[in-house]
C-alpha distance (Angstrom), angle and dihedral (degrees) to the residues before:
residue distance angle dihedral
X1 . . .
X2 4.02 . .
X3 4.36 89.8 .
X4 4.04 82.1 52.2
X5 3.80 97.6 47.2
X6 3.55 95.4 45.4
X7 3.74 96.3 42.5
X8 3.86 89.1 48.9
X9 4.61 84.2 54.9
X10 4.01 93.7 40.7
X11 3.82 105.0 45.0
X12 4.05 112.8 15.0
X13 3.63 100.4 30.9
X14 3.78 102.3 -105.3
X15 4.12 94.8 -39.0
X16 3.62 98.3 143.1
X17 4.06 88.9 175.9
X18 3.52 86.4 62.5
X19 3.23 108.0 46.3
X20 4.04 90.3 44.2
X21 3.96 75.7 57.5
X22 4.15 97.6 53.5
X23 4.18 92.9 37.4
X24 3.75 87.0 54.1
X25 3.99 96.4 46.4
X26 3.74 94.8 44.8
X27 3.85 117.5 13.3
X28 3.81 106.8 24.4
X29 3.12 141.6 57.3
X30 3.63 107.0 -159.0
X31 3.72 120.3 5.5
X32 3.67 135.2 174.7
X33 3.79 128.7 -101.7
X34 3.66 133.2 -104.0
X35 3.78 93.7 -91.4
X36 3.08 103.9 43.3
X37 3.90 91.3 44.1
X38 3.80 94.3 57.4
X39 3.88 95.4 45.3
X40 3.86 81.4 51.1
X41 3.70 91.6 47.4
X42 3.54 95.6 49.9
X43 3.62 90.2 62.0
X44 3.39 92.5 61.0
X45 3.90 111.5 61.5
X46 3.38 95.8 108.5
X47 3.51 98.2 55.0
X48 3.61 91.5 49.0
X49 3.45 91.7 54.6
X50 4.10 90.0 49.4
X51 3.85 95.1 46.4
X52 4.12 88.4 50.1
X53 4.08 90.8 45.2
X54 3.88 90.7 50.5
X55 4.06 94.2 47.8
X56 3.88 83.0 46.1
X57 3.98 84.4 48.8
X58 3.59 99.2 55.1
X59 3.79 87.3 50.0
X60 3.57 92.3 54.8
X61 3.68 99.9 48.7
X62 3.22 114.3 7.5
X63 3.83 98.2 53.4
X64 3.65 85.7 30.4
X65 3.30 105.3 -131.6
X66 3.91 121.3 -173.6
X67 3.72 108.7 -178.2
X68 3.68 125.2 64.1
X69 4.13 138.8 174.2
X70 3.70 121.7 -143.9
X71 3.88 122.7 -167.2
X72 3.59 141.9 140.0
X73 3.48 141.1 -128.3
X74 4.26 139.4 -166.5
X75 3.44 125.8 -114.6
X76 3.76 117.2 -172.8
X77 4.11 131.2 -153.5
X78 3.61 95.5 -158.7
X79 3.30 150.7 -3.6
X80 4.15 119.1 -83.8
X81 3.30 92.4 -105.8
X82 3.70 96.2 59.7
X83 3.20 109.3 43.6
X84 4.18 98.8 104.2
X85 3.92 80.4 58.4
X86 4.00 92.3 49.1
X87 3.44 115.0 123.3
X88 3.70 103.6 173.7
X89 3.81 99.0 69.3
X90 4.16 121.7 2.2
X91 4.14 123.5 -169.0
X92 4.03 131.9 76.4
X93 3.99 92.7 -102.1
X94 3.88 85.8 81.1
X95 4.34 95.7 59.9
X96 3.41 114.7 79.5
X97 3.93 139.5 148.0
X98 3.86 123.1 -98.0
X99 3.28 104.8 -149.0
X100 4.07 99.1 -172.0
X101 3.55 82.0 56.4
X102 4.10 99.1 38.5
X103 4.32 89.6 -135.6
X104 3.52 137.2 104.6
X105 4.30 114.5 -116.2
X106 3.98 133.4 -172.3
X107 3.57 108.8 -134.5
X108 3.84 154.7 57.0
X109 3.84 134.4 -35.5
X110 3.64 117.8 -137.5
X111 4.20 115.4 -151.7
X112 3.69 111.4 -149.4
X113 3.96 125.6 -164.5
X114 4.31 106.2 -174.1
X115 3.93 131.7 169.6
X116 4.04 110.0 -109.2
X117 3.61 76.4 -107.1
X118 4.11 94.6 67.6
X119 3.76 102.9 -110.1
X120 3.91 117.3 129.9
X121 3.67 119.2 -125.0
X122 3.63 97.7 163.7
X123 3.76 145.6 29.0
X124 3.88 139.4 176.6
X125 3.68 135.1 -176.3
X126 3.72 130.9 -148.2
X127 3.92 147.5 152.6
X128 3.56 110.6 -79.6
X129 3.69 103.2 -116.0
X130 4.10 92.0 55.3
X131 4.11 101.9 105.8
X132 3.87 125.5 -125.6
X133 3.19 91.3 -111.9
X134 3.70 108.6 50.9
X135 4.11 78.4 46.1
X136 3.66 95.1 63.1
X137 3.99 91.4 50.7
X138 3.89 85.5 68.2
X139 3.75 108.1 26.1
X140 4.00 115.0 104.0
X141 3.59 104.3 -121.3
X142 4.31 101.3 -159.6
X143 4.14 92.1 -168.7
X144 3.45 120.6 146.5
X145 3.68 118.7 -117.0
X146 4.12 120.4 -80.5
X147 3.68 94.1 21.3
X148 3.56 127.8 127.3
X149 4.29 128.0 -127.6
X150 3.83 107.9 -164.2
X151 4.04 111.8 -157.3
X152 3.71 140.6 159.3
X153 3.17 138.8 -90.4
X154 3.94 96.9 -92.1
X155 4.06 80.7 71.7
X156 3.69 96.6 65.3
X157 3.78 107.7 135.4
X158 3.90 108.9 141.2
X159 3.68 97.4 -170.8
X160 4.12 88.7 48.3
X161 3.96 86.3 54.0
X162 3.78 99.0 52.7
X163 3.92 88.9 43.6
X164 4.12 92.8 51.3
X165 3.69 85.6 54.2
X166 3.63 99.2 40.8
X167 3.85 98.4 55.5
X168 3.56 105.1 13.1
X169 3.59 102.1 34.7
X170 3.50 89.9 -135.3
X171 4.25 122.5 141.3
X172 3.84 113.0 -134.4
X173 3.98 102.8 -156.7
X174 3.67 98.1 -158.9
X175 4.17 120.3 -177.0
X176 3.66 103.4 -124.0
X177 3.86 124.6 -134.2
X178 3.98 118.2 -128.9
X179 3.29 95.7 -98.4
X180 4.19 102.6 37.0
X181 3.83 117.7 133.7
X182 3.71 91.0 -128.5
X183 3.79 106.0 58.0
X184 3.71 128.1 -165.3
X185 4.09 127.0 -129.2
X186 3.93 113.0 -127.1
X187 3.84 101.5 -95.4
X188 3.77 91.4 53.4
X189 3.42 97.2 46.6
X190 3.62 89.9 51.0
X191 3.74 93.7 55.3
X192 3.65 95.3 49.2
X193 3.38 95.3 59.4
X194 4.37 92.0 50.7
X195 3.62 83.2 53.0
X196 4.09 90.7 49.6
X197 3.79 82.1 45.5
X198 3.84 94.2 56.3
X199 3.21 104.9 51.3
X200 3.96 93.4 37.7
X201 4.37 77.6 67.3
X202 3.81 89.9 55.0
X203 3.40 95.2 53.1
X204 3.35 97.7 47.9
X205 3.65 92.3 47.8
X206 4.71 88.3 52.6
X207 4.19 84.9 49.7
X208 3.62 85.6 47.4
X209 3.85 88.9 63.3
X210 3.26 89.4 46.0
X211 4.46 128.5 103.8
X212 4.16 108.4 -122.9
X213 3.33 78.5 -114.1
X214 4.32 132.0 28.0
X215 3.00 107.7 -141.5
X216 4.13 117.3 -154.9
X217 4.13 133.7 138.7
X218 3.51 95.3 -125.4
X219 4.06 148.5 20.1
X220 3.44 89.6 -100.7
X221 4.11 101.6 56.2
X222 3.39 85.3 40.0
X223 3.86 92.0 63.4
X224 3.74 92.5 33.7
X225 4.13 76.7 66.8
X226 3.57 98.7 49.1
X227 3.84 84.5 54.7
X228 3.38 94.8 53.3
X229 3.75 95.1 49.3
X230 3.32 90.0 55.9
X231 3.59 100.5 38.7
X232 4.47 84.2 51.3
X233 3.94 90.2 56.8
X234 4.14 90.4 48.1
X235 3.57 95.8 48.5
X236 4.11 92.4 48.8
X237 3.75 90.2 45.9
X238 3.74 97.5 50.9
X239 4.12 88.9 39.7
């Protein structure tokens, strides 16, 4: 089930029918159809979620890493045009403007936390009007203490900052706007942005293993395919 699923994300863009198809001609034997796969697969969120959190973990402790780059990207359901015949989510917290893109979408926001090396620890999904910042308030950040989690700008939240290094001795390394109270010298300013830059490249590489389109019956597949996304880009970065 979990070799089919994430097959399916890392090599034909999220067609599970197809990769049911290519597992059955050349690895298995016997396999189950596309039914009874997804009602399997649906089952199974929360363990997808676990395995990705303790790959993520052994990253984060285990190789010890210290620095880490948090960003987020939209993921739309539909097209603007169709969203008053959208059936997978309904209500005006899902619209919200891309501004990388200049356009307006109708869907979710995914929060990503990766090493400067690429490999996903940690991931969060939202509606797509819900800002970065009021995300961070309530997103568990699992970070060892003394390391550092670059962001941009749209993360700013000075009172957040001072309470991350307070009681979990962890440095946010925020970008700062022109006019932010808490400027930044040169050299740190500098090496904000190559972190932005960084993990700007992984998330352009997940989207690029991503359909135009995901296509899914309900709110819940649909996630269950953002995991696996994800989870596809992990596993080929830490193979």
């Amino acid at each position: 089930m979990l070799t089919v699923a994430i097959v399916s994300a890392m090599f034909f863009a999220g067609n599970q029918t197809t990769a049911l198809s290519y597992m059955w001609s050349h690895i298995f034997d016997k396999i189950l159809n596309k039914s009874g796969f997804t009602k399997r697969l649906h089952k199974l969120k929360e363990l997808l979620l676990s395995i990705f959190f303790s790959i993520g973990r052994i990253f984060k402790y285990i190789h010890c890493e210290m620095e880490y780059i948090k960003d987020s990207f939209p993921v739309k359901v539909c097209h603007n045009m169709r969203i008053k015949r959208c059936k997978l989510v309904k209500g005006e917290e899902y619209r919200a403007y891309n501004a990388s893109k200049r356009e307006y979408f109708y869907g979710f926001k995914v929060q990503l936390i990766t090493t400067k090396e690429g490999i996903p620890v940690e991931m969060y999904f939202v509606e797509g009007k819900e800002h970065d910042s009021q995300i961070s308030q309530r997103m568990y950040h699992d970070l060892q203490a003394e390391s550092s989690l670059y962001g941009d700008s749209g993360y700013t939240d000075y009172e957040l900052e001072d309470l991350f290094k307070e009681t979990e001795q962890v440095h946010l390394q925020i970008a700062r706007e022109k006019n932010s109270k808490r400027k930044d010298e040169p050299f740190k300013a500098y090496i904000k942005e190559a972190m932005r830059k960084i993990i700007e490249t992984f998330i352009s590489q997940i989207t690029g293993l991503m359909p135009r389109h995901i296509n899914a019956v309900t709110a819940k597949g649909f996630i269950i395919k953002l995991i696996l996304f994800v989870m596809a880009f992990q596993i080929k970065n830490v193979i």
